[in-house]
C-alpha positions in Angstrom: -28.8 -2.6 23.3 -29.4 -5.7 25.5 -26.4 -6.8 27.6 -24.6 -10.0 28.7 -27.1 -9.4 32.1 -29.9 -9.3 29.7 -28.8 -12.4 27.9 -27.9 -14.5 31.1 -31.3 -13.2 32.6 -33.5 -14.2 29.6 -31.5 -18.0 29.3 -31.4 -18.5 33.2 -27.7 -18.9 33.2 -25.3 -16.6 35.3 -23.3 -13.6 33.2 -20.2 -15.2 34.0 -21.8 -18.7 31.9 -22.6 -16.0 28.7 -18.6 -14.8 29.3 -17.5 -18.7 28.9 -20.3 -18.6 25.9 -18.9 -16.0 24.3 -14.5 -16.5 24.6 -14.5 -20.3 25.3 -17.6 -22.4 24.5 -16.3 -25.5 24.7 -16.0 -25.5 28.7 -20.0 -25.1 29.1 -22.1 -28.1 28.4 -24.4 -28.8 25.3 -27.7 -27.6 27.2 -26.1 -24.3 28.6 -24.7 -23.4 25.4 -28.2 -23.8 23.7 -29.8 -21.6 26.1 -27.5 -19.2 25.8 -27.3 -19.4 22.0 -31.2 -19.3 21.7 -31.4 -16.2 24.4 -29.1 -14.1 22.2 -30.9 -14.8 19.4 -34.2 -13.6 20.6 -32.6 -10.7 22.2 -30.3 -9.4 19.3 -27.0 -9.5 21.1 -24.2 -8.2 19.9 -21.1 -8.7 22.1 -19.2 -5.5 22.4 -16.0 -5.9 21.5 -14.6 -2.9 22.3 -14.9 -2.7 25.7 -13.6 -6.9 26.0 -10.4 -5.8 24.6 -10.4 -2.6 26.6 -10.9 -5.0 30.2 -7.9 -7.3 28.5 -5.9 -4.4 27.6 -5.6 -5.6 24.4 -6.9 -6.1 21.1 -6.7 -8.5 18.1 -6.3 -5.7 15.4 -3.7 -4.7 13.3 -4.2 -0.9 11.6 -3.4 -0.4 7.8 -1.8 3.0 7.4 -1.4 4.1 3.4 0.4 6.8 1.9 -2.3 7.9 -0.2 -5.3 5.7 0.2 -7.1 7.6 -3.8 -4.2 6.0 -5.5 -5.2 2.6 -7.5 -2.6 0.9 -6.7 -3.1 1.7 -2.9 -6.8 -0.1 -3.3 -4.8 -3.3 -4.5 -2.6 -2.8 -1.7 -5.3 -3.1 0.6 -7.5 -5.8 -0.7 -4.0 -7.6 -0.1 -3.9 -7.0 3.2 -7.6 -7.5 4.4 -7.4 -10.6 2.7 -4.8 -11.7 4.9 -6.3 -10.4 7.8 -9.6 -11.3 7.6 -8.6 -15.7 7.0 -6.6 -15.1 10.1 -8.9 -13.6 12.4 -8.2 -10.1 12.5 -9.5 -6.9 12.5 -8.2 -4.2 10.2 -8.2 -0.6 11.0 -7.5 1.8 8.0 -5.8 5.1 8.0 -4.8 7.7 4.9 -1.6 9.9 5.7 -2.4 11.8 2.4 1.2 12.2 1.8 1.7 14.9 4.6 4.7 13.3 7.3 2.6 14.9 10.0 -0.6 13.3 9.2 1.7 9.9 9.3 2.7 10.3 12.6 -0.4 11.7 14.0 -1.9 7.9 12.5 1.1 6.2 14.4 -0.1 7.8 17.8 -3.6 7.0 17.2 -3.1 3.6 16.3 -0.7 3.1 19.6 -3.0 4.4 21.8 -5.9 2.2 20.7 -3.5 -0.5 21.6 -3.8 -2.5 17.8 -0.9 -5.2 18.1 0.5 -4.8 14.8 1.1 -2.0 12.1 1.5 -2.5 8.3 2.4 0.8 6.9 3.2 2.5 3.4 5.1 5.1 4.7 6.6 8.6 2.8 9.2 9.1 5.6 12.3 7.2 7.6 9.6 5.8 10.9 12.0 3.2 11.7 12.6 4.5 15.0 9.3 5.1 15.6 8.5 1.8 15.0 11.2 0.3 17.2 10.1 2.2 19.3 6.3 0.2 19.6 8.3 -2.5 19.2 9.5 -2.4 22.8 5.7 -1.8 23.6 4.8 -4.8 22.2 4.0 -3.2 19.0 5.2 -5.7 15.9 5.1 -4.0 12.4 5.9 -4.0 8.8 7.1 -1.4 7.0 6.2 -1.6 3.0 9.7 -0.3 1.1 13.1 0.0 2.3 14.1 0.9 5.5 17.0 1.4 7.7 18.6 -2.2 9.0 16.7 -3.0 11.9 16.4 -6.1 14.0 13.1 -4.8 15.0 11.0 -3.7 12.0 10.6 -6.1 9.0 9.8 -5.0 5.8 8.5 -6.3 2.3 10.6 -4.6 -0.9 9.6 -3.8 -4.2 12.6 -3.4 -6.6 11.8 0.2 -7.6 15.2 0.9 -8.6 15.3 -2.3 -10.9 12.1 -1.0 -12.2 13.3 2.7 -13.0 15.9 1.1 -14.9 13.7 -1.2 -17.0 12.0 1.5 -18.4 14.8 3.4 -19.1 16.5 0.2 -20.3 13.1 -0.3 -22.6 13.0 3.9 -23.7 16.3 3.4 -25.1 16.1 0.4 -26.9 13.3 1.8 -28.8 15.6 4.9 -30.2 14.5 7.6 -27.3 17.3 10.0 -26.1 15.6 13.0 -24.5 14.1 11.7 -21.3 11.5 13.6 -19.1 11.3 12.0 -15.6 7.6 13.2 -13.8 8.1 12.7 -10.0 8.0 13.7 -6.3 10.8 13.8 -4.5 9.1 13.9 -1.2 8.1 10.0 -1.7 11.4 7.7 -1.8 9.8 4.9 -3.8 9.5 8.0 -6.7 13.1 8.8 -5.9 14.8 5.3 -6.2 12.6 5.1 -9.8 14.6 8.1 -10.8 17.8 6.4 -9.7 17.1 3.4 -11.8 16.3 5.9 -15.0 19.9 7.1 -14.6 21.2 3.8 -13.8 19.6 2.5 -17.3 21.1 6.2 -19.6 25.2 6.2 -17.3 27.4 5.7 -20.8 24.9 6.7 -23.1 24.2 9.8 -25.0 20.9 10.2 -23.3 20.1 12.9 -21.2 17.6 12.9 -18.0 15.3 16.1 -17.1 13.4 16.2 -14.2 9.8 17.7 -13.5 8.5 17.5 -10.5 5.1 16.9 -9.8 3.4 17.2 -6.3 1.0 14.5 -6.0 1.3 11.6 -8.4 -2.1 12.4 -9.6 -3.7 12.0 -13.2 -3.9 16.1 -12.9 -0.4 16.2 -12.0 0.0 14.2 -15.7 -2.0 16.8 -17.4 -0.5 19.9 -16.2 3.3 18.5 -16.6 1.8 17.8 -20.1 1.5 21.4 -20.7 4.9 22.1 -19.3 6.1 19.9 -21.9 4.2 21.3 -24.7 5.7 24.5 -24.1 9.1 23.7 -24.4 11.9 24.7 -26.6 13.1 21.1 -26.7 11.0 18.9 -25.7 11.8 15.2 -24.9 10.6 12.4 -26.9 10.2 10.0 -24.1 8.4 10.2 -20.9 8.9 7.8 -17.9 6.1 8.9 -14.7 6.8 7.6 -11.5 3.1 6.1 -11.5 0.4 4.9 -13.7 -1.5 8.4 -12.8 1.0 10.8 -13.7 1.6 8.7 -16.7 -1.9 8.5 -17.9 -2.8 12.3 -17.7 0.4 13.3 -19.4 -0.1 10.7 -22.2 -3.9 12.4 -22.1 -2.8 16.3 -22.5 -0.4 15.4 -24.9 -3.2 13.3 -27.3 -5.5 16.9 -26.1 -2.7 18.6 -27.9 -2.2 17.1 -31.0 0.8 14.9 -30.1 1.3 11.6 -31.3 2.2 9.1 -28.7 4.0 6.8 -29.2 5.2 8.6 -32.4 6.1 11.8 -31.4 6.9 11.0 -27.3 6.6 8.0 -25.9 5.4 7.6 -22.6 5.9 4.8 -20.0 4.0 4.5 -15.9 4.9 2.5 -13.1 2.4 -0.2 -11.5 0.1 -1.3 -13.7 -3.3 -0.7 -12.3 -6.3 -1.2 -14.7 -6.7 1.9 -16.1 -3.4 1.7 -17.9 -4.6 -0.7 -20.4 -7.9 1.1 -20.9 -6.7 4.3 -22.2 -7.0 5.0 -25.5 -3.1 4.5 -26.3 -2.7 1.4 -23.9 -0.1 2.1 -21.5 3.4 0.7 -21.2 4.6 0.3 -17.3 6.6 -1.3 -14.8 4.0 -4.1 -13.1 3.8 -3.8 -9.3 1.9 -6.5 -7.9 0.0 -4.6 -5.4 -2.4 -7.6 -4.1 0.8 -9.9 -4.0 2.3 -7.0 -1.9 0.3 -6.8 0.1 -0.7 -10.3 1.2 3.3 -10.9 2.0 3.1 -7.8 4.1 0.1 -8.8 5.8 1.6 -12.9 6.3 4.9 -11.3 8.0 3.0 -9.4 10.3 1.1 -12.5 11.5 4.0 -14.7 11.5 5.4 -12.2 14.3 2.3 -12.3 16.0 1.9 -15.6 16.5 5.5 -15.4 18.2 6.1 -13.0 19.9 9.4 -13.7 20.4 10.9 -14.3 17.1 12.9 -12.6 14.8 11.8 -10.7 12.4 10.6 -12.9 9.2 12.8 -12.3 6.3 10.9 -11.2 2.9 12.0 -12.0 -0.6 12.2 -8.9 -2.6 9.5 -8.3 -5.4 10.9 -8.0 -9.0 9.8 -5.2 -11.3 8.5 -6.3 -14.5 8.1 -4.7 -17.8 5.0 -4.4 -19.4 5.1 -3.2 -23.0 1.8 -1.8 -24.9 1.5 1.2 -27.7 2.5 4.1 -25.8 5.9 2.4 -26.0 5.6 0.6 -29.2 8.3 2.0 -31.6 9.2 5.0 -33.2 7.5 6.6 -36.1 
């Protein structure tokens, strides 16, 4: 690969002229830059900017680290925050922590040590203190979901708990009493949509069983699906903590000869595409994953650009209730 020697060689400038060329053009005069700009061409240069932010000791990226990057609603997430990113200036480094808390803070590390300046992250545990911690390394960050108070780590909120209680608000209100929450209580977002289901059925006559499911995945839906089918009792209504879950339960149960919304009706939470693409249309909470995302993204750069401000304060994201077939009624 030619070098900044080879380019300053080739235009008959010093390396020190193709520096200026390079970081701050508007000190060199029209004739330099020209030469310079012609000399790379020829050559093919492609600054390295790696080792530039290595000599500075810093770098203008910010990493990305998801909870479960095969998710839909994860991809929404992230064309949220590149977005952001990208109109800014930045780079964006990805990472996947595949639900495993280990993997998350292995991704933390890595991130640190390649010195980014900012972390966004959907995170499955508490890493408040972690984060506080880069904070006093100069390390700004965002945290997607609640966390502890901190006058160090902001954070942008979904209203999962809201949400978990408009669908249960929504399964009642169509006639449904026997309610079959499919979940993971290792992921808190899951947990506070379980709280907002009991929230909605406190003072009713409904009850609230629990299955959990490992992985919020559409085979998670199908295998709970059978769990249900098997049942002495089975309920008549079905809220999943995601569209996923949702989507292969509603799909074993159609397998099985069970009418949906007739027989159980089912309800997901996000609304990605899929769920209106099914063949029973899905009811669902909306998350706006893209709008999510962007806010996370802004709030990062807003500490960035100052490093010594507070930490921006987010408005909280309202669930809303999407109602299709697999809700619509009762036969």
């Amino acid at each position: 690969m030619p070098s900044v020697k080879d380019v300053a060689a080739l235009a008959g400038v010093s390396s020190s002229t193709v520096s200026n060329y390079l970081n701050h053009p508007h000190v060199l005069g029209a004739d330099s830059r020209e030469r310079v700009r012609a000399a790379i061409e020829q050559l093919g240069f492609v600054p390295n900017e790696s080792a530039r932010q290595l000599r500075a000791g810093t770098s203008k990226t910010i990493a990305f680290i998801l909870l479960d990057a095969w998710l839909p609603f994860f991809s929404e997430l992230s064309r949220g925050v590149e977005d952001v990113t990208r109109e800014g200036g930045w780079s964006l480094f990805f990472s996947n922590s595949n639900r495993d808390a280990a993997q998350e803070r292995r991704n933390i590390d890595m991130f640190e040590s390649h010195r980014v300046q900012g972390v966004i992250i959907y995170p499955l545990e508490d890493v408040t203190a972690r984060l506080e911690t880069l904070a006093g390394r100069g390390i700004r960050s965002v945290v997607i979901g609640p966390i502890r108070e901190s006058a160090k780590v902001a954070s942008v909120l979904f209203d999962d708990r809201g949400g978990g209680r408009l669908a249960g608000e929504h399964l009642l209100s169509i006639g449904r009493r026997r309610l079959m929450f499919l979940g993971s209580a290792a992921v808190s977002q899951s947990n506070d949509r379980l709280r907002g289901l009991r929230d909605a059925v406190a003072g009713s006559d409904a009850s609230v069983e629990v299955h959990e499911v490992p992985h919020l995945t559409i085979e998670d839906g199908l295998q709970a699906a059978e769990h249900i089918i098997g049942m002495a009792a089975p309920p008549d209504a079905v809220f999943a903590a995601n569209d996923m879950v949702a989507v292969g339960a509603m799909t074993g149960l159609l397998r099985r000869g069970i009418r949906v919304p007739e027989d159980i009706a089912v309800i997901g939470f996000d609304d990605v595409d899929l769920a209106h693409q099914t063949l029973v249309p899905l009811s669902t909470i909306r998350q706006p994953g893209y709008e999510i995302g962007r806010a996370a993204a802004s709030a990062l750069l807003l500490q960035l650009a100052a490093p010594g401000s507070p930490v921006p304060a987010t408005t909280p994201f309202p669930a809303e209730l999407i109602v299709r077939e697999s809700t619509a009624g009762r036969g």
